[in-house]
N, C-alpha and C positions, 0 to 999 in steps of 0.2 A: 139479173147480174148487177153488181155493183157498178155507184159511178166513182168513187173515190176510196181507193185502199193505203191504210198508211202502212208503212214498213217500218219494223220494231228492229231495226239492225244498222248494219254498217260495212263500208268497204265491198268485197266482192261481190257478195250476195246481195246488198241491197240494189247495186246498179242492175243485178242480174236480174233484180224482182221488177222493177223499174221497167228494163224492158220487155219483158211480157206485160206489164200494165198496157204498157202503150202500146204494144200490138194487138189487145181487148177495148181498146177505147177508153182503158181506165185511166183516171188522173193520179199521181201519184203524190204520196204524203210522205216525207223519211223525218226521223230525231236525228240529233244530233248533238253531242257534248259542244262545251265551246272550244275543246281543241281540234273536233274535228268540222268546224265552223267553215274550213274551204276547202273541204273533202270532194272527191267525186261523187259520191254517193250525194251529195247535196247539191252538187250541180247539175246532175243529171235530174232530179226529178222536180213535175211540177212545182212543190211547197214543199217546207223546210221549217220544223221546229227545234227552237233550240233549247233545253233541258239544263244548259248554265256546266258550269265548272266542276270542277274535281274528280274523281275516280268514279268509273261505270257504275257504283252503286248507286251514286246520288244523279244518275242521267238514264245511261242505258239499262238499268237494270232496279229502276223506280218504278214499280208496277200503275203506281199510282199516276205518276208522270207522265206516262205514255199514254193511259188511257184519256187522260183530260185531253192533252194533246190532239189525240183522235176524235173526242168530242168537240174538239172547239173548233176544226177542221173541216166538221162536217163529214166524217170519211165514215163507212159504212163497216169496215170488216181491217182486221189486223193481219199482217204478216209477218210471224215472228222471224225467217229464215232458220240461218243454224246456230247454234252457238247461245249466247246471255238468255231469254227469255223464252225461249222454245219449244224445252223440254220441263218448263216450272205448271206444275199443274194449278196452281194458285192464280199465276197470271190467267191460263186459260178460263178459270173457272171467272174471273174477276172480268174479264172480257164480254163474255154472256151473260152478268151481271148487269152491264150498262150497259145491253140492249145490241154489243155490237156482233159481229161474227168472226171465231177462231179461225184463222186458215190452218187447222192443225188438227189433231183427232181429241175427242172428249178428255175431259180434263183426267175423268177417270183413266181412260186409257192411259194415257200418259204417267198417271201417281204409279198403276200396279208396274208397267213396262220401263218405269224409269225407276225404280228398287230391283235390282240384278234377284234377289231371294224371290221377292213375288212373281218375278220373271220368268224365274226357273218353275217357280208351279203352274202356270200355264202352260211352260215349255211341259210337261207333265201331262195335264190335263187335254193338253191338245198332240197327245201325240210323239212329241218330239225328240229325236235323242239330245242324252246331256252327256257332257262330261264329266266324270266322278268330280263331284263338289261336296260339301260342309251344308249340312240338312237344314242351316239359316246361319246368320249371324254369329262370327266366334268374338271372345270378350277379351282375349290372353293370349300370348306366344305360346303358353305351354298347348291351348286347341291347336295353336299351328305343327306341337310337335306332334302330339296325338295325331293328328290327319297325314303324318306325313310316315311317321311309322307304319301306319294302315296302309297306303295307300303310294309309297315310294314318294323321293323328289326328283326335279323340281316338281315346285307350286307354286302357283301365283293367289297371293292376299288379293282384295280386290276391295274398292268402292262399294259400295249398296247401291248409291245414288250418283249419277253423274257417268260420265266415262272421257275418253281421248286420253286414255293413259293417264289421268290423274288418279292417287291414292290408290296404284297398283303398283307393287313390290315382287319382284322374282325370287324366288327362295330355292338356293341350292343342296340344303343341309341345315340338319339340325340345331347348326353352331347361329346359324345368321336368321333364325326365327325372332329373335327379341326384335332386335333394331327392326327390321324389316317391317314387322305388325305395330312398332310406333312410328314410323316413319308413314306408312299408308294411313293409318287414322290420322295424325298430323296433317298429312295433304289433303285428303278427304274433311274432314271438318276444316282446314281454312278455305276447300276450292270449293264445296257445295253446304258448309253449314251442316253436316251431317258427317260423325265420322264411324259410319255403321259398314262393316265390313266382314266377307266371307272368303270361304276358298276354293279351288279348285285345282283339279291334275295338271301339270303344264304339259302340253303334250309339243315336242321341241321338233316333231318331223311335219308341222302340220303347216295349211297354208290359207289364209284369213279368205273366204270367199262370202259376199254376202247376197241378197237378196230384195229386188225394187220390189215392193206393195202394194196396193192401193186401191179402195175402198169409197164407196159413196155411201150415201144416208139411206139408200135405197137397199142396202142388203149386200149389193154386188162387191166381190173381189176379187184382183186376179193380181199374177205377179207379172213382174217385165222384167226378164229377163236378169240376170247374175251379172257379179264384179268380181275381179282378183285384185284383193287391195294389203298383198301379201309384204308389199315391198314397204318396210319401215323400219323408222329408227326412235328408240326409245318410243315406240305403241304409237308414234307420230304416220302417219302413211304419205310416201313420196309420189310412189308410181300406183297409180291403179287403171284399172281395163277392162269393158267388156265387148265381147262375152267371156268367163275366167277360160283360161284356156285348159286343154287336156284333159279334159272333164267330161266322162262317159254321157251319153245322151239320159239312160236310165238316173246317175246320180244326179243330173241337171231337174229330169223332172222331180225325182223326189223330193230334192230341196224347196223347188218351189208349191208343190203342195203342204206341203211341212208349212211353209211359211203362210199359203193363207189359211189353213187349217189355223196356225196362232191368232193372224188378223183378227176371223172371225169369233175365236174363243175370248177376245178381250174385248169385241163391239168396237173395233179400230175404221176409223174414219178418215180419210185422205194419204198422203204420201207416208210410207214407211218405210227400214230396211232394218231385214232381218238377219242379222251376223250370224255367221257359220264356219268352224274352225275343221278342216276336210283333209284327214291324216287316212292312208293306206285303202281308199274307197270307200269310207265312211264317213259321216259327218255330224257335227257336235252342236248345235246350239250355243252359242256367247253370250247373245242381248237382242235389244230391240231397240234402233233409233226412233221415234217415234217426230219424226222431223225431217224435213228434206237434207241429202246427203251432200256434203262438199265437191264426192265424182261423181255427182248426177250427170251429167253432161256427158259421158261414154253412153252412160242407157241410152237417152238423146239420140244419140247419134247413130248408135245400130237399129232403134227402133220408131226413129222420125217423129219423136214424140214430143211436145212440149212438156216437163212434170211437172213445171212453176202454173203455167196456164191450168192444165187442167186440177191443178190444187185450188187454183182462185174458182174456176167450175165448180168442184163438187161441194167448197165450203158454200157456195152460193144454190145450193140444193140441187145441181142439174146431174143428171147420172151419169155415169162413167163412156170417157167416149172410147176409152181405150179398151179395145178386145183380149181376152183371155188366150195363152199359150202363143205368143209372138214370137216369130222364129228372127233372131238375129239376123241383119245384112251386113257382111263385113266386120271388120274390128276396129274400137276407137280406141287411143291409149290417152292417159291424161299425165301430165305432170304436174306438179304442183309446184310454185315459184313465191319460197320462201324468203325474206328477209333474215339470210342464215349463211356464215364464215361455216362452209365446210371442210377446210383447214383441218386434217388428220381425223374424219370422221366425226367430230365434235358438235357439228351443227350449233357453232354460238349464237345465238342472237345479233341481226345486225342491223337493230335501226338506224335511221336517218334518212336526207333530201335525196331522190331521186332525180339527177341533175340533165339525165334523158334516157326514155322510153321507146323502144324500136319494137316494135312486133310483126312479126314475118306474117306474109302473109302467100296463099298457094293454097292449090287444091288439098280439100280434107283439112284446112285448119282452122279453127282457131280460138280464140283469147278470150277467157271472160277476167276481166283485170278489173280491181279496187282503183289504182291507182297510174295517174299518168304524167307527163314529166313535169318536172317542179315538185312535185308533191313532195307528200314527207311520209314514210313510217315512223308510227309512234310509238314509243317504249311500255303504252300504256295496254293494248291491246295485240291482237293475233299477230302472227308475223308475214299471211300470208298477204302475196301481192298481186298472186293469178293466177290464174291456171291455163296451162298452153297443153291443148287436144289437138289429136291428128286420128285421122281417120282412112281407114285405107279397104280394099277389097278381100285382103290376106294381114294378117296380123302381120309377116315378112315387110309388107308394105309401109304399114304404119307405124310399126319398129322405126322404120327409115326416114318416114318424114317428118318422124316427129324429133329422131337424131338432127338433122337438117334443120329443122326448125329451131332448136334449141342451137344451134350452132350462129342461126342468123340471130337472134335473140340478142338484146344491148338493155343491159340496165345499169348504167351507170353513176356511181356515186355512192351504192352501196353493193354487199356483195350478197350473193343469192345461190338459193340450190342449184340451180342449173349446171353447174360442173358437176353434181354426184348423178342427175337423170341423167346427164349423157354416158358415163362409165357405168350404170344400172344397165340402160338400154343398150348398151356395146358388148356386155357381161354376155360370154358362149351358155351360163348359167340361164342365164335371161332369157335370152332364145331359144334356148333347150328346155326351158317351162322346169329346171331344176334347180328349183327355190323354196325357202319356205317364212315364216314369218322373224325367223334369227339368222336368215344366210344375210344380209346386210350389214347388220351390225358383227357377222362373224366370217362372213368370207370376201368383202370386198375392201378393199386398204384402201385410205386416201393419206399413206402418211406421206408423200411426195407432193404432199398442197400446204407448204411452208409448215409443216407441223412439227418443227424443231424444236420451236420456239415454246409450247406448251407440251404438258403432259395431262393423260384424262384416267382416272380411278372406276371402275364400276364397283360397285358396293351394294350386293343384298339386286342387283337385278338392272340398278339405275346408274349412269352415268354421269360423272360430276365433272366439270371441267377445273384445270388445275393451272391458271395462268403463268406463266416464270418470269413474262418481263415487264418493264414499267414504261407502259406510256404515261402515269401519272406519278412517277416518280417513287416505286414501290412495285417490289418485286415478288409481291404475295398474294396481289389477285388483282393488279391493278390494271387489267385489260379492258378496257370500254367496248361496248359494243358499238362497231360503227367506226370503232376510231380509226381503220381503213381510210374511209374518205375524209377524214379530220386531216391525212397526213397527204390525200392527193390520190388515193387508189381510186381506179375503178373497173370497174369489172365489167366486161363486154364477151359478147360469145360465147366461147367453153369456158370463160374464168381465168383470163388472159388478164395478169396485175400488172400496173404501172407505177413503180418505187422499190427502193433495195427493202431489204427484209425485217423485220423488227429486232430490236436488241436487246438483249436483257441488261440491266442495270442493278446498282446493289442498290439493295432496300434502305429505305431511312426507320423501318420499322414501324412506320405509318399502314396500319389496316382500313383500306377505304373501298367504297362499292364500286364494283366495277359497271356498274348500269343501275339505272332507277330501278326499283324491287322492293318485295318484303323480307322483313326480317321473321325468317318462318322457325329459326332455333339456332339459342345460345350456349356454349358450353363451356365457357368460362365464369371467372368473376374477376372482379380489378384485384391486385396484386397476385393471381394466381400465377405459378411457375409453368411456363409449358414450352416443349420442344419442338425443333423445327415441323413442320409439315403437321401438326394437331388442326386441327378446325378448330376453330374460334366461334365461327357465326356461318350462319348462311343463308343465304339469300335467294329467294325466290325471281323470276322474272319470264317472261314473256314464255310460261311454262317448262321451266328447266330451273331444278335449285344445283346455285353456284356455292362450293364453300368457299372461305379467307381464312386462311392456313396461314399458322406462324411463319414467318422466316427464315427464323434461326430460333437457336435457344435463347429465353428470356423470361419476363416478368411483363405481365395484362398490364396496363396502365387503366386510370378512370376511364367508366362510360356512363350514360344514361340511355343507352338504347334499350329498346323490351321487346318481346314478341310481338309483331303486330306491324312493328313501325314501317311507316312507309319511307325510303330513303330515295334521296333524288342521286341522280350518280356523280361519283366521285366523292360524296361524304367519309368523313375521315369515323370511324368508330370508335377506334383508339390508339394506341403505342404500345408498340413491342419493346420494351430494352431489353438490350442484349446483356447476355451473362458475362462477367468480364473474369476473366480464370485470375486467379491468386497468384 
């Protein structure tokens, strides 16, 4: 066994790693940027490297940084978690280079199950059903039309590499194939450096169930048990559970031999989960996480298992303690507690100081949290802040406690999902197991959570948020994230605010960011003519692109912005003047 593991992460998951370190006797190592220099993840663990300033590439996601770091530590074995370094087969490969140990599966596994094309041929080779897809790689909107003619819409373009709903496009018609296939390479080459991309059927009655893995060096695999992680917005997942509910015994097992039938056709070593899209009692194959999951902690819970512990186990050669075909006890539900103004469905981004942290506490729950009071979310990285799990004997049960729990729930100073989990878990939908992976964003309204004040576009699959009023003096996208508690809100319970409502203001014709972001596409030039409501620019941020929409009618003023740029929020990009009639 190892005596020192560093962790290659941050925020929830690193504390999460931290404490199973410390319940194995292991000491624990985390990085850390210098902005997140008095994070909990650095408080919590024994040692603390700090990788210096600027954006995750030059700290968290420095291959080369982390690894020195663990040599100069003295620490024996790596813990990517989820997220920046994880699923990079390059890291893993460079890990075993310098003598140390992957808590993660062979580098290989990881390069073929982390290309969605290579994925699907093992999905192939081992068995598995797919869903009608693009035979690899399409290069043009017009593949997208061809495929769709074949094969009806919708469709979803899709990533090669990467996933969490980046540089994935819904396509409802032949008309919105263009934009849609430059818009997913676009995000795909800025979020993973690759902008290789294919397709598949979108199947619109289906519902995301996936599958725990897990494999030792010794040969052994078995699955633990299924998730329904059905409940999401824009490919983001809020509510997930297991065991997935309403799911014959027969498709439970097939799924799971499905799945380690893939394990073992790829030589997969430690924790994995296998996605499965499960329409009319059948089921589809999606991907492969090849990396511990965000709702691991529902498995946990029905199946008493540690999967952090036993990944540091079986990277450390010892064979699997977990037994094969585990029958569920009970049900866990998890929520996920995002830095996110759910304000008319929108889910903005809401960084900022967490001015105090309440976590209920009671049988069946609870809290694997990043972040505790004083802290800050940072504009830089994820938005999540915790996850709040309840556990109960009957799904009925832990429906209820975890309503209840989210009810005692106080984060305030910023605002958080916690008012859309509790209208999910209250939803007769919800409870009646009659949902599928678009009944949220299509059958549940939040516009009664001040969403007067904005309007939101979807376009080609994705939804853009469309600000109308100026907290910064500009009435075209001038909404900050966060700027809630800039003005005295906070949000406590179900999402209970304290301040009158926001106003809209006439613009000065000032186009400026509404949050720190990239500038991911321009589509103007300076003196160009353009009319109310045109997009100008838009801006990437905390995984959601925002456009800044003209005004009114008028004329671009100078800029020197480019693709690429990093903007701190509130930067001005340009001037609008307005047309003045004859």
């Amino acid at each position: 066994m190892f005596s020192k593991v560093l962790i290659a992460n941050r925020g929830e998951i690193a504390t999460r790693i931290v404490r199973s370190c410390k319940a194995l006797g292991i000491r624990s190592v985390v990085i850390h940027s210098e902005a997140d220099a008095r994070s909990l993840h650095v408080r919590a663990a024994d040692e603390a490297v700090n990788l210096g300033d600027g954006p995750a590439s030059e700290n968290y996601l420095d291959i080369h940084a982390v690894i020195r770091a663990a040599l100069d530590t003295g620490a024996q074995a790596i813990h990517p978690g989820y997220g920046f370094l994880s699923e990079n087969a390059e890291f893993a490969e460079a890990v075993k280079n310098a003598g140390l140990a992957f808590i993660g599966p062979p580098a290989e596994a990881i390069r073929t199950m982390g290309g969605k094309i290579a994925a699907r041929q093992v999905a192939i080779e081992a068995q598995v059903p797919l869903a009608p897809g693009s035979d690899g790689p399409i290069g043009s909107a017009s593949d997208v039309q061809g495929f769709g003619e074949l094969h009806g819409y919708p469709l979803l373009v899709k990533a090669s590499a990467g996933g969490g709903g980046r540089g994935m496009r819904r396509i409802n018609s032949y008309s919105e194939a263009s934009e849609a296939f430059d818009a997913a390479v676009r995000e795909a080459t800025a979020a993973f450096g690759n902008g290789e991309v294919y397709l598949e059927r979108y199947l619109t009655r289906a519902r995301h169930v996936e599958v725990q893995v897990f494999a030792d060096k010794l040969g052994n695999a078995v699955y633990v048990g299924d998730r329904d992680c059905s409940v999401q917005r824009r490919h983001q997942k809020l509510i997930e559970e297991s065991p997935a509910p309403g799911l014959s015994s027969e498709l439970r097992q097939a799924m799971g031999e499905a799945s380690v039938r893939l394990a073992k056709q790829v030589g997969y070593v430690g924790a994995g989960t296998v996605e499965f899209m499960v329409e009319d009692d059948k089921f589809y194959f999606l991907e492969m996480n090849t990396r511990i999951q965000v709702e691991h902690p529902v498995t946990e819970m029905v199946h008493q298992v540690d999967l952090i512990s036993e990944q540091i186990r079986v990277a450390a050669g010892e064979p699997l303690s977990i037994e094969g075909n585990l029958v569920p006890t009970g049900v866990a539900i998890e929520s996920r507690i995002n830095a996110e103004d759910v304000a008319g469905g929108l889910f903005l981004p809401a960084p900022g100081k967490i001015e105090n942290l309440v976590i209920p506490v009671g049988d069946g729950l609870r809290f694997d949290g990043g972040y505790e009071s004083g802290d800050t979310v940072l504009p830089f990285y994820d938005s999540l802040v915790g996850k709040l799990i309840a556990y109960g004997p009957t799904r009925e049960v832990a429906i209820q406690r975890l309503v209840d729990a989210l009810g005692e729930l106080k984060v305030e100073g910023i605002e958080t999902t916690a008012p859309a989990a509790i209208k999910v878990l209250t939803h007769e939908d919800f409870r009646n197991v009659e949902f599928s992976t678009l009944w949220l964003e299509n059958s549940v309204s939040f516009e009664e959570e001040e969403a007067a004040d904005r309007s939101t576009v979807e376009l080609n699959g994705r939804y853009y948020i469309i600000p109308t009023f100026g907290d910064f003096g500009t009435g075209n996208g001038g909404y900050a994230s966060g700027a809630a508690q800039e003005s005295g809100s906070a949000q406590a319970g179900a999402g209970r605010k304290v301040g009158g409502p926001k106003r809209a203001v006439a613009s000065d014709g000032s186009i400026k960011t509404p949050m720190q972001g990239t500038i991911v596409k321009i589509n103007v030039e300076p003196g160009q003519s353009v009319a109310k409501g045109d997009v100008l620019f838009v801006l990437e941020a905390m995984k959601m692109e925002n456009p800044l929409k003209a005004p009114f009618d008028g004329v671009v003023g100078d800029f020197e912005v480019k693709v690429g740029d990093s903007m701190a929020a509130k930067t001005v990009l340009t001037q609008v003047s307005a047309v003045v009639a004859a």
